[in-house]
N, C-alpha and C positions, 0 to 999 in steps of 0.2 A: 692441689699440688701446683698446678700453672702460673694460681694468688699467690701462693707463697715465694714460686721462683720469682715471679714479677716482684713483691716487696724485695726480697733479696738482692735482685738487678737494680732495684730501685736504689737501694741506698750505695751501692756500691757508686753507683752513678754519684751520688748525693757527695760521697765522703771523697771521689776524685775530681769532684769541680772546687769543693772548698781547698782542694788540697793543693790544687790548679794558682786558686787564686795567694794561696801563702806562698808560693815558689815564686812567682810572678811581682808579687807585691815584692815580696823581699830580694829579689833582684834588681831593683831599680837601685836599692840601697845598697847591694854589693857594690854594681857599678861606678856607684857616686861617690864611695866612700872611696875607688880604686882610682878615678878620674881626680880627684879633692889629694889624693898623696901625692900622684903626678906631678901636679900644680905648686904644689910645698914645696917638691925638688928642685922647679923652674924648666920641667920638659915641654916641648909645645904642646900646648892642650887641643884636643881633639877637634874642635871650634876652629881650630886653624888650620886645620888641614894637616895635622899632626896622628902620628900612629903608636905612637911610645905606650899608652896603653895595654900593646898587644903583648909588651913583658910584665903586667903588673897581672900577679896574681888574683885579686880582687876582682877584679874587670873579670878575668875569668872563671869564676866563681861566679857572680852574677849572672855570667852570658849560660852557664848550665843549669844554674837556678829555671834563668828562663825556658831551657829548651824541656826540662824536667817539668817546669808549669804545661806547655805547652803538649806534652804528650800526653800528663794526666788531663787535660780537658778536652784533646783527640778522642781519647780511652772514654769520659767521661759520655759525650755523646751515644756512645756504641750501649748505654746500660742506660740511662736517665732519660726522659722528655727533654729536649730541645729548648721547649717553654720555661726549663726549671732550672736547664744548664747555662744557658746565655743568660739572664738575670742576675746571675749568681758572679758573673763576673765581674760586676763591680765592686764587690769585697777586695780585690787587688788595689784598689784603688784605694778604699779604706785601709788595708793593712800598711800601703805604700806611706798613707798619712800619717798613721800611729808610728809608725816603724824609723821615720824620717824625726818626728820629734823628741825621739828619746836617743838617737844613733847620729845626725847629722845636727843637732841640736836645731830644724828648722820651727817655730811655735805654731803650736797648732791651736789659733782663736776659739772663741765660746761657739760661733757659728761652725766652724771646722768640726769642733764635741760634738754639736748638737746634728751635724751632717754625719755624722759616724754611729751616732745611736739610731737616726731615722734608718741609716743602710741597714743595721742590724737587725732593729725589728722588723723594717720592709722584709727584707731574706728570709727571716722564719716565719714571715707567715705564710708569703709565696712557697715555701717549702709544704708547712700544713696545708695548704688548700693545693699544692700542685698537682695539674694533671694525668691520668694514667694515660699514654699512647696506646694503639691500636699494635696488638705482638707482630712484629715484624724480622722473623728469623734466617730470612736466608736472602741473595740477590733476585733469585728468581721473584719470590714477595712482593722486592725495592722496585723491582722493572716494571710491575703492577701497578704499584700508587706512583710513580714516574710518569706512567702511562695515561693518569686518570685524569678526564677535560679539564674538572676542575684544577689541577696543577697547572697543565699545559698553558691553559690560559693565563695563569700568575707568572710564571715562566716569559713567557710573549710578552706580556704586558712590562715585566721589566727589564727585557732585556730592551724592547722596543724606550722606555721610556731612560734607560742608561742611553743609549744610541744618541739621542736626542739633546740628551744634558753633556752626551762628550763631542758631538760635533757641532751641535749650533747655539746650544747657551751656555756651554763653558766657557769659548774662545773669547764668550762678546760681554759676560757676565759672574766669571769667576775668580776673577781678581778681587769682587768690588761686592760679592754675594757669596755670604760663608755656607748661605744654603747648598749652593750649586756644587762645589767638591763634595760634601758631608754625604748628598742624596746619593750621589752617584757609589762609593763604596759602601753606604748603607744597606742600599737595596741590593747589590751584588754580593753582598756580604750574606743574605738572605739565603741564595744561590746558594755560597760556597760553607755555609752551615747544610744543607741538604745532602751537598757532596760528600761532606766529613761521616753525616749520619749514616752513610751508603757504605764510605769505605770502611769504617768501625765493624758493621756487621761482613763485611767481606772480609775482616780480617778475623774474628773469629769464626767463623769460616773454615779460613785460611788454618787457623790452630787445630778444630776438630780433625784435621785429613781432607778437605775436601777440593778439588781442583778450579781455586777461586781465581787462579791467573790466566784460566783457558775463558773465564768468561766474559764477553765485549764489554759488560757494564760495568766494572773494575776498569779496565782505562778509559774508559768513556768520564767515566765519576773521578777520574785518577786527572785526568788531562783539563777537565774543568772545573778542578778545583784550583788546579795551579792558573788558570786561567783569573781567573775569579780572585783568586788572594793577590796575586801581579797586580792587578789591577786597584786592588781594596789602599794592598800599601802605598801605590803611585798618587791616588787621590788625597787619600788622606795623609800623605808629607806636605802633600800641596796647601794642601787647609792647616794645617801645624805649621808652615811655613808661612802663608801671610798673615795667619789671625792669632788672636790671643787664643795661647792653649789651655787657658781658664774658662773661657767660653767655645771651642771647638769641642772638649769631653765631654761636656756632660750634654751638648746636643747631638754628639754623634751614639754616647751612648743609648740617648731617648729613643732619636729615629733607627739604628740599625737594630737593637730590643726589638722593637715593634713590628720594623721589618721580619725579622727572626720570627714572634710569633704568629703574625699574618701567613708566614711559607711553613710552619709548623702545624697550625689549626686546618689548612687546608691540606696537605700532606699526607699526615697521620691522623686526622678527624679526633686530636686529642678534645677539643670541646662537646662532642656529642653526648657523653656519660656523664657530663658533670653537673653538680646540682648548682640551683643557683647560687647558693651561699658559698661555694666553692668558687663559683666564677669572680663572685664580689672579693672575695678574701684574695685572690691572685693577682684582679685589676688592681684592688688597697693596696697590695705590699708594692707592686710595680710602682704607682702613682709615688709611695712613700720615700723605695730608693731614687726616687728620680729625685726625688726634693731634696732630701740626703746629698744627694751627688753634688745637687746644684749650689747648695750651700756650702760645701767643704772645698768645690772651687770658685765660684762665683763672688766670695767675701776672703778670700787668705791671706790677700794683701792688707787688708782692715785690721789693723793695730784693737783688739778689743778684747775685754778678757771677761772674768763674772765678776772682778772686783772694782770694774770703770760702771758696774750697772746701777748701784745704790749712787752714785756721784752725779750721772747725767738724770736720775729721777728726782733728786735735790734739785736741780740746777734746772729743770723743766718745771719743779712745782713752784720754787720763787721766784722763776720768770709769769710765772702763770697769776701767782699771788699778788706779785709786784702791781704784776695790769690791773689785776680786779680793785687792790685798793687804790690803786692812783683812781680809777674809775669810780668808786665807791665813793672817796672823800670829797672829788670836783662836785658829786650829785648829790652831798647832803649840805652843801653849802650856798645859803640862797641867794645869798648876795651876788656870789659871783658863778650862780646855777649857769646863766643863760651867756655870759662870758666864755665860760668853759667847757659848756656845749660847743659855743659861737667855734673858738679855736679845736674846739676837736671833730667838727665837719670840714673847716678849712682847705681848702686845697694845697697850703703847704703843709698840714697835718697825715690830708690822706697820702700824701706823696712823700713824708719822711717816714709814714708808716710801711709802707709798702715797698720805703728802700731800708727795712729791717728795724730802724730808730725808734728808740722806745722815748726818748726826749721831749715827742712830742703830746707825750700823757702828764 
């Protein structure tokens, strides 16, 4: 009976983080589409310091989209592995792709495609191979594995190692190192996914009847998580502020995942039960979305589609062809073998060679 509840919780978990990410995803495109009308009419755009938005229906649409994402993947924590729910959000990101080229007419490259199918299949296989958590039903429980060295110590060590990256190598090194914001809301971001997973089971709890606002661990988990998210959003505007946001995602996504499952496996000891093949099949799909991600941002500006790919394989093979016969013909000719050697060791041969020039064959 407890297998069954557990599969049952489980997917409930499952079907409100995907549900998380289509709310999420598809409000980027509410908002953009209600900022994009603004702009039509000539009202100042938001970029300027402009609030006209706040009458455009769209924009709010969007903004409940997201707060709708946003609770289902609160809720989603309180049912699912941590390990299974945080992964899973980078399909917001794929839907935001897909959803942006058919509605904002933005193009989405062969690389962008081929970032969208590795997210897909990465996801379900993390899904099949995800792990079971150790049943954790009431605060009392949470106060337990809170309590256990092994956390405490992940805990110290990052809050020790936050401390560090905000007072002495942000100041001297965060303008200039996209590492140094990313780490810092990554790994606090670790934190305040532990909070979220404390107050979900406090709040059903809270539903069954039981007296969950008399208990300290409820604002304790309530007070730093707010702490914890302050923080997460401050760093990372900072990193979306001076660096490319093509290159800021998909490494913040890598490191605070990771983060996520490093404060997850030590927590709830979801790695103990699991067979190897299970472990391999988790790390795959992680490793997969991550390569997915990085390609659907890492290449969007690159103009390239699947029908430039037969063109530049032409144009590679008769460059390739070109050389071998210019090279072929100079060496079956024996008069001028030793000529045509001569000029194609030359120094001014190696050195038109080298500055691209096929001229010199």
């Amino acid at each position: 009976m407890s297998q069954t509840h557990g599969r049952y919780d489980f997917c409930i978990g499952l079907v409100l983080a995907m549900s998380s990410s289509v709310f999420i995803g598809g409000s980027f495109i509410l908002k953009k589409k209600g900022l994009l009308r603004l702009a039509r009419k000539g009202s100042m755009r938001a970029g300027q310091g402009g609030h006209a938005y706040l009458k455009e229906w769209l924009w709010w649409a969007g903004l409940l989209s997201m707060g709708a994402g946003e609770v289902a993947n609160f809720a989603a924590y309180a049912f699912a592995p941590a390990t299974l729910v945080t992964p899973l959000g980078a399909l917001s990101v794929l839907v935001s792709a897909i959803l942006s080229s058919f509605f904002l007419n933005e193009k989405l490259n062969l690389h962008g495609k081929i970032g969208c199918l590795l997210s897909i299949l990465g996801s379900t296989v993390m899904v099949i191979h995800a792990p079971q958590e150790e049943e954790v039903e009431t605060l009392n429980e949470m106060s337990h594995k809170l309590g256990d060295p092994g956390f405490v110590v992940f805990a110290t060590l990052v809050v020790i190692v936050s401390l560090i990256l905000i007072l002495v190598v942000g100041p001297r090194h965060g303008q200039t190192n996209i590492l140094v914001y990313i780490t810092i809301c990554s790994v606090i971001g670790a934190l305040s996914v532990s909070c979220v997973k404390g107050l979900g089971i406090a709040i059903k709890e809270l539903f069954a009847g039981k007296p969950v606002l008399k208990h300290p661990l409820f604002w304790i988990l309530l007070l730093s998580l707010i702490v914890c998210v302050s923080t997460q959003i401050n760093y990372l505007n900072r990193a979306l502020d001076i660096f490319n946001t093509s290159i800021v995602t998909p490494i913040y996504y890598v490191i605070f995942t990771t983060s996520v499952l490093t404060c997850s496996a030590i927590l709830f000891k979801e790695w103990q039960h699991m067979a190897a093949d299970d472990i391999i099949g988790t790390f795959s799909g992680f490793l997969t979305i991550i390569v997915g991600i990085f390609l659907l941002h890492a290449f969007k500006d690159v103009n390239f589609t699947l029908a430039n790919l037969p063109l530049s394989l032409r144009k590679d093979d008769r460059a390739a062809n070109g050389t071998l016969l210019s090279t072929y013909d100079c060496l079956n000719h024996d008069e001028e073998s030793s000529a045509c050697l001569g000029e194609m060791q030359s120094p001014e041969s190696l050195s038109a060679r080298r500055n691209g020039s096929l001229s010199a064959f």
